[in-house]
C-alpha positions in Angstrom: 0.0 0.0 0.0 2.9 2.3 0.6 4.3 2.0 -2.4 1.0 2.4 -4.2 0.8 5.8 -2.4 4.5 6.9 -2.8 4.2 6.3 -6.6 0.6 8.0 -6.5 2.5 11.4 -4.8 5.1 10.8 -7.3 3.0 11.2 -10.4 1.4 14.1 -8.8 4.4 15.7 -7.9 6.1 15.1 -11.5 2.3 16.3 -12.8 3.0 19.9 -10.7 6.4 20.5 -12.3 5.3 20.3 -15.6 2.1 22.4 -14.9 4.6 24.7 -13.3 7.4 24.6 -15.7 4.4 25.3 -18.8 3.6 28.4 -16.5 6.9 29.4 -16.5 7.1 28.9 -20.4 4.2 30.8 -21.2 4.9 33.7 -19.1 8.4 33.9 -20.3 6.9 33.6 -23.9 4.6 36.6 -23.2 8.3 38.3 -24.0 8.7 36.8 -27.1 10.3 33.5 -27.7 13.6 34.9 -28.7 13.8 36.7 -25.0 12.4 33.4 -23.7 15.5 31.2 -24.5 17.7 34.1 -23.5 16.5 34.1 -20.2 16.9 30.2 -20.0 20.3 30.3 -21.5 21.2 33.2 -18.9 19.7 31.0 -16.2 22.2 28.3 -17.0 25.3 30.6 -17.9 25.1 33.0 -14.7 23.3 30.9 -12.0 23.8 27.0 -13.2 19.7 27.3 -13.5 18.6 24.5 -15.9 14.7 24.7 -17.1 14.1 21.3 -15.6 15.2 22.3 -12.0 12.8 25.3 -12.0 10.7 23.8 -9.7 12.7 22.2 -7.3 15.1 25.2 -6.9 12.1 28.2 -6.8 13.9 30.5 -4.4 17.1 30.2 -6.7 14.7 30.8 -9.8 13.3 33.6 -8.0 16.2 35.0 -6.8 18.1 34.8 -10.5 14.9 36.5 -11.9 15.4 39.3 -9.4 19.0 39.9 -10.4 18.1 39.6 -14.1 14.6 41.8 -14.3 14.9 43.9 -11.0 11.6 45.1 -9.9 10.4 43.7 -13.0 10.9 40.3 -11.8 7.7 40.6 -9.3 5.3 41.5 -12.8 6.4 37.7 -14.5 6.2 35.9 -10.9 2.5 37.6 -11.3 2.2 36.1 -14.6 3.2 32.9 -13.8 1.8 32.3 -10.9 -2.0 33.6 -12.5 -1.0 31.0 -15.2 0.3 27.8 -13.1 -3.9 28.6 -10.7 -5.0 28.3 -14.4 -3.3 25.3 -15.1 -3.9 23.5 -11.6 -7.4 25.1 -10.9 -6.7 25.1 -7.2 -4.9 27.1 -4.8 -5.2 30.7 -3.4 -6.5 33.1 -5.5 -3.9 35.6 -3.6 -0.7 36.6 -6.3 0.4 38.6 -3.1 0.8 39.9 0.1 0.6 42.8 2.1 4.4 43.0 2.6 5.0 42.0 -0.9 5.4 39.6 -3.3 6.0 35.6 -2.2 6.4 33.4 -5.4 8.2 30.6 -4.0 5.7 30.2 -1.3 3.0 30.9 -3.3 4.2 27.4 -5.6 5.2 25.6 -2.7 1.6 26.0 -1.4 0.1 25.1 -4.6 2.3 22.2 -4.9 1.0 21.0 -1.6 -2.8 21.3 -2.3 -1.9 19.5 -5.4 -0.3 16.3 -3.1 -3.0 16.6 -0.5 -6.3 16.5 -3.4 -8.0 13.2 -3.5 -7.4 11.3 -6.4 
């Protein structure tokens, strides 16, 4: 039964990564595809960011958008996180908080609904 439920959480959790990481594409696409695999190519030249580790390194991926966008960075976490609720259908409807913006937790939180649903 365990391992019924272990690979269960592991579909789901490979399921949230690509919902997240087609978030990711789409809002970096809103830039234009061009800019898109720029910023993925900058991710892996200056912070050793691949695309596929997006979403188990989201404080890195926040933190590299940061450095490469500035304030900017907080508009695509916006997007992306307005597109991965779209995609999962779940979650808080909040894109922020009072003191600011909170992306990684925001997809850390989403993730977890997305675990804890029933099947």
């Amino acid at each position: 039964m365990k391992t019924v439920q272990r690979n269960y959480t592991t579909i789901i959790h490979e399921e949230f990564e690509n919902l997240f990481l087609e978030a990711v594409d789409e809002s970096l696409s809103s830039l234009g595809d061009s800019a898109k695999q720029a910023i993925y190519y900058h991710l892996e030249e200056s912070f050793r960011l691949k695309r596929q580790e997006i979403p188990d390194r989201i404080d890195e991926f926040a933190t590299a958008m940061e450095r490469i966008f500035g304030y900017g960075a907080k508009l695509l976490q916006i997007q992306i996180m307005k597109r991965l609720h779209e995609k999962v259908g779940h979650g808080s409807a909040l894109y922020h908080k009072k003191d600011g913006l909170f992306f990684a937790e925001y997809v850390r939180a989403t993730s977890m609904f997305n675990h804890v649903k029933a099947p």
